[in-house]
Residue, then its C-alpha position, 0 to 999 in steps of 0.5 A: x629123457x622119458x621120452x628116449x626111454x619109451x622108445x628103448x634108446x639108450x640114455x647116457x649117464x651124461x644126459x641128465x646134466x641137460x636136465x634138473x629134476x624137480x625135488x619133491x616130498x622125501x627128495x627134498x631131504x639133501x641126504x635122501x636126495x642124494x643116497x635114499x633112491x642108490x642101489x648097492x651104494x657100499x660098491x662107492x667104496x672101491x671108486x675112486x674119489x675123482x671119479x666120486x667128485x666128479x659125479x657132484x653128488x648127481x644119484x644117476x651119475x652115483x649109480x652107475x659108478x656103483x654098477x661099475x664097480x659091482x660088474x667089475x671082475x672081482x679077486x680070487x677067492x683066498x687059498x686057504x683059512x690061514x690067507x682069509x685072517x691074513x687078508x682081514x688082518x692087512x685091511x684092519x691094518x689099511x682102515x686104520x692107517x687112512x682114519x689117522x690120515x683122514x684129516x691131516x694134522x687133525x688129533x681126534x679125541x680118544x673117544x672118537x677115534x676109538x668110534x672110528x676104528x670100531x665102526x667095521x665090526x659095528x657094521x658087521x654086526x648089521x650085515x644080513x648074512x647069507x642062507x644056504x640054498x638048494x643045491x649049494x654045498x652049504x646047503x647039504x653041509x647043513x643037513x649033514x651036521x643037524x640032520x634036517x634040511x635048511x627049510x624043514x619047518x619052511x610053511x609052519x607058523x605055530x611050533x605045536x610042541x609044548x614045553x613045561x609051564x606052570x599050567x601043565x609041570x605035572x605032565x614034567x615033574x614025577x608026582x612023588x617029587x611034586x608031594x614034597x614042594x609047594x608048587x604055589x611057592x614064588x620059588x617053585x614059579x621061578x624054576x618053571x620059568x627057568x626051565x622053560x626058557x632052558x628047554x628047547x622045541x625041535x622048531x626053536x633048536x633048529x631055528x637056533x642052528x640055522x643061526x649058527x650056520x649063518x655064522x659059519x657060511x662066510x668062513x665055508x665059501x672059502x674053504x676047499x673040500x679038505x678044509x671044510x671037512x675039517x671045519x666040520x669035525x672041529x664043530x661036530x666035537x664042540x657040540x660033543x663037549x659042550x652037551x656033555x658038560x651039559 
């Protein structure tokens, strides 16, 4: 097989049934053997279970069943922000109805069942979610809600602006107010702290909108350019309200 990939031959997927690979180091792991070294391994979700079965668990069968289906042509976007909740509600839906058929007969314990139904939003919290790029719509979005650009800090490892401490509350507290408090007080310590913390750089502040906008970039991509000025407006208002009743 080697030897016809040298040559730039093609190998079918159904060649490596003629031939056993040696398991060595982590490949001895039944688990790590048979999922560690699959790319995209989540696509197995939209093959079939004949096809799945028929692999036997072989990673370079499992492989191609996930470039399959990652090449397959996939479904228009939905319509509207009104059809993308009805589409998550229909798959909830769908989940929850082939984890109570899962196993036939079978009751599941509270507790587990509970676990089962929870694990979309368990997995969701691990997703990478994506980052604008140049060039995109989102990417411009960007600089017009915060009005810097995604990349604005892009190259800086040390945020230079300083926020008020214990060591320099002078530069931060009017002198007259400082002549009333004992600033060696636990008290007067725990209230730098607190407003350290509550203060934000204009590095930390746009690091903590590039996380927002993260948030929001999976809602924006379904959304047309009425809609998405919409979205916008309702954020834009938010922030309002929010620093007013700051």
């Amino acid at each position: 097989m080697l030897n016809r990939i040298a040559d730039g031959r093609e190998v079918s997927s159904d060649f490596s049934r003629k031939f056993k690979i040696k398991r060595m180091g982590k490949d001895k792991d039944d688990i790590f053997w048979q999922i560690g070294k699959i790319h995209g391994l989540e696509n197995l979700a939209f093959v079939s279970d004949e096809d799945i079965a028929a692999a036997n668990g072989n990673p370079i069968l499992l492989q191609s069943l996930c470039d399959r289906a990652n090449d397959a042509p996939r479904p228009n976007a939905p319509a509207s922000f009104d059809k993308v909740i009805e589409n998550v509600r229909n798959s909830l839906d769908n989940y929850e109805r082939a984890v109570d058929n899962l196993y036939p007969g079978k009751v599941y314990e509270a507790s587990d069942r509970k676990k089962l139904l929870a694990l979309p939003f368990l997995l969701a919290k691990k997703v990478e979610l994506p980052e604008p790029k140049r060039g995109q719509k989102e990417y411009d979005l960007f600089r017009e809600l915060y009005g810097k650009n995604w990349d604005h800090y892009e190259g800086v490892n040390f945020d230079s602006e300083e926020k008020i401490t214990e060591f320099n509350y002078e530069q931060y507290i009017d002198k007259h107010l400082l002549a009333g408090i004992d600033t060696r007080s636990q008290d007067f310590k725990n209230t730098v702290k607190s407003l350290n913390l509550q203060t934000r750089t204009a590095m930390e502040q746009h690091d903590d909108n590039k996380e927002s906008f993260k948030q929001m970039m999976p809602i924006l991509t379904t959304l047309d350019e009425e809609e998405t000025e919409i979205f916008l407006h309702m954020v834009r208002n938010k922030g309002r309200q929010a620093s007013a009743s700051a």
